[in-house]
N, C-alpha and C positions, 0 to 999 in steps of 0.2 A: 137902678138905672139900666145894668145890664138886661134886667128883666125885661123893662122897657123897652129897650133897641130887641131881644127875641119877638119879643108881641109886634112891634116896629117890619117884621123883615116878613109876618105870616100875611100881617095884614093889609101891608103892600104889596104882596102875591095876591092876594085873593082881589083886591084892588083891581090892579091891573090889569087879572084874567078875570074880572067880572064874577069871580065863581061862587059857588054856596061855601058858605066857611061849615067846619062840621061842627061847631056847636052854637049857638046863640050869640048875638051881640052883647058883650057884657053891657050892665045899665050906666055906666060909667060913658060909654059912646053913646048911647042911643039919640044922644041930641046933636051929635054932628052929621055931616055928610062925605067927610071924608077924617074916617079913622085914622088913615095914616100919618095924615096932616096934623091931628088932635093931638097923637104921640109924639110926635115932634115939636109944636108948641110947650108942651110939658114937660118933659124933657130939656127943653132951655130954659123953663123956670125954675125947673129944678137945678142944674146947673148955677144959673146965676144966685137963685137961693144959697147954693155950696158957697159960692163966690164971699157972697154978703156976710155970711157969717163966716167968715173966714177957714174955711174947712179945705178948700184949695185953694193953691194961690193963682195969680195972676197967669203964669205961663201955664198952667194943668189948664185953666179958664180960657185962655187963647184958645188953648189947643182941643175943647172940646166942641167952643162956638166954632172953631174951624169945621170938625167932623160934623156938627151939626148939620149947618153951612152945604156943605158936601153932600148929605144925606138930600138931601133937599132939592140940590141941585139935579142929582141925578135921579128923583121923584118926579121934578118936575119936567122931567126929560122924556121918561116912561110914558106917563100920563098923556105929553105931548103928541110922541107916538102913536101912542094905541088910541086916541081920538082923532086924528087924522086919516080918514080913511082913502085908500088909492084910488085916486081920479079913474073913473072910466075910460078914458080915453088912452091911459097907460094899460091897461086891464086890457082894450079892445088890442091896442099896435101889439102887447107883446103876445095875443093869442094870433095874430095874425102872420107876426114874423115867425112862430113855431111851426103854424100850417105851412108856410111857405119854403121853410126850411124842410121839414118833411115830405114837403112835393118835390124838392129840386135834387136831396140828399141820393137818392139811386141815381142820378144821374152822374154825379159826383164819383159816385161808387160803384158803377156794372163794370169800369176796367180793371178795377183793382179786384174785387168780390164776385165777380163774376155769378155765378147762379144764386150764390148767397145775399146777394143785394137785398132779395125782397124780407127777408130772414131779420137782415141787421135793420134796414130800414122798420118794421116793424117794431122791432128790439128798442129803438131810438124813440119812436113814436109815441112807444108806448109808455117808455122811463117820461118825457115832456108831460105828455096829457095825463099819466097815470100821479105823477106829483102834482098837476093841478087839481085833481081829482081831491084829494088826498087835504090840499088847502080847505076846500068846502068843506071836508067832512069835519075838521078840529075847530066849529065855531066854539063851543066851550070844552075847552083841554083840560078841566079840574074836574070833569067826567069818570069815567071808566076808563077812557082812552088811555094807552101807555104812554104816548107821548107827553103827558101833562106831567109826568114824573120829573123830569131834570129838573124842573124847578123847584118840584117840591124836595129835591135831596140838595139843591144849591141851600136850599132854606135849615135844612135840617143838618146843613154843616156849618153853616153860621153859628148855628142855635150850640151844637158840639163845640163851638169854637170858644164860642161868649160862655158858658159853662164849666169848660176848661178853665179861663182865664180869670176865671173868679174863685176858683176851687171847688162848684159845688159837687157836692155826694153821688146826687143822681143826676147821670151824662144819658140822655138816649143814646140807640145804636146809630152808626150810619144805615141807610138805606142801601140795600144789596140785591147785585141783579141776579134772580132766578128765570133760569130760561130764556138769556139776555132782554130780561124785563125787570126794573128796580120793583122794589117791591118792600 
């Protein structure tokens, strides 16, 4: 089962970011359409099979339909998210109020910054549009990209975590950053 909640925590990453998993769909999924979900259903049959045959009792039972439960919830939350995409209209106001604040920001600032006005306003302009910039480029983050990392090390401490917890042998490493890039 721990097993299960590891495979649970990759395959809901890959899920969510849309991304190529690095090896093949096991044939155990290939007839669903969402894995994640798949592992979770089985996972509570498995459980209640524990149940039935009396292997745990009632409150371990509570307490895992609970985490299940939970699991679930905050899947279905993700999912919700990241299928929702930002109205245009929020997209248009807030690239509008950045231009606007960047046309008005020297004015704000030639008393205080005096020659440097155009320098800082620049500086500002550029931090706004350059993070918008920045949004288009991570449509898939399980790329090369370094930013796709955090997640994949939130994962891979889960996975250390669940591993630990069950005693096995072989623990991977955490992921460590080189050249403040995880890796």
């Amino acid at each position: 089962m721990v097993r299960d909640a590891i495979t649970y925590t990759y395959e809901l990453m890959h899920a969510l970011r849309k991304s190529q998993r690095p090896t093949p769909v096991p044939a155990e999924y290939s007839s669903t359409s969402n894995i994640p979900d798949h592992i979770l259903r089985r996972l509570g049959l498995r459980v209640a099979g524990q149940f039935e045959k009396a292997v745990i009792g009632e409150q371990i039972y509570k307490l895992l339909e609970e985490r299940l439960t939970a699991f679930t919830a905050v899947q279905v939350a993700c999912e919700r998210i990241g299928s929702t995409p930002t109205p245009f209209t929020y997209t248009l106001l807030i690239h509008r109020t950045a231009y606007a604040y960047c046309f008005l920001l020297p004015f704000g600032l030639v008393s205080t910054m005096g020659w440097a006005t155009p320098l800082f306003t620049v500086l500002v302009a550029y931090a706004f549009f350059g993070l918008d910039a920045l949004g288009d480029e991570l449509e898939d983050p399980f790329g090369d990209h370094p930013n796709a990392l955090p997640l994949l090390s939130l994962a891979r401490t889960i996975e250390i975590n669940l591993l630990e917890a069950i005693e096995a042998q072989e623990v991977p490493e955490f992921l460590r950053p080189v050249d403040s890039l995880l890796t």
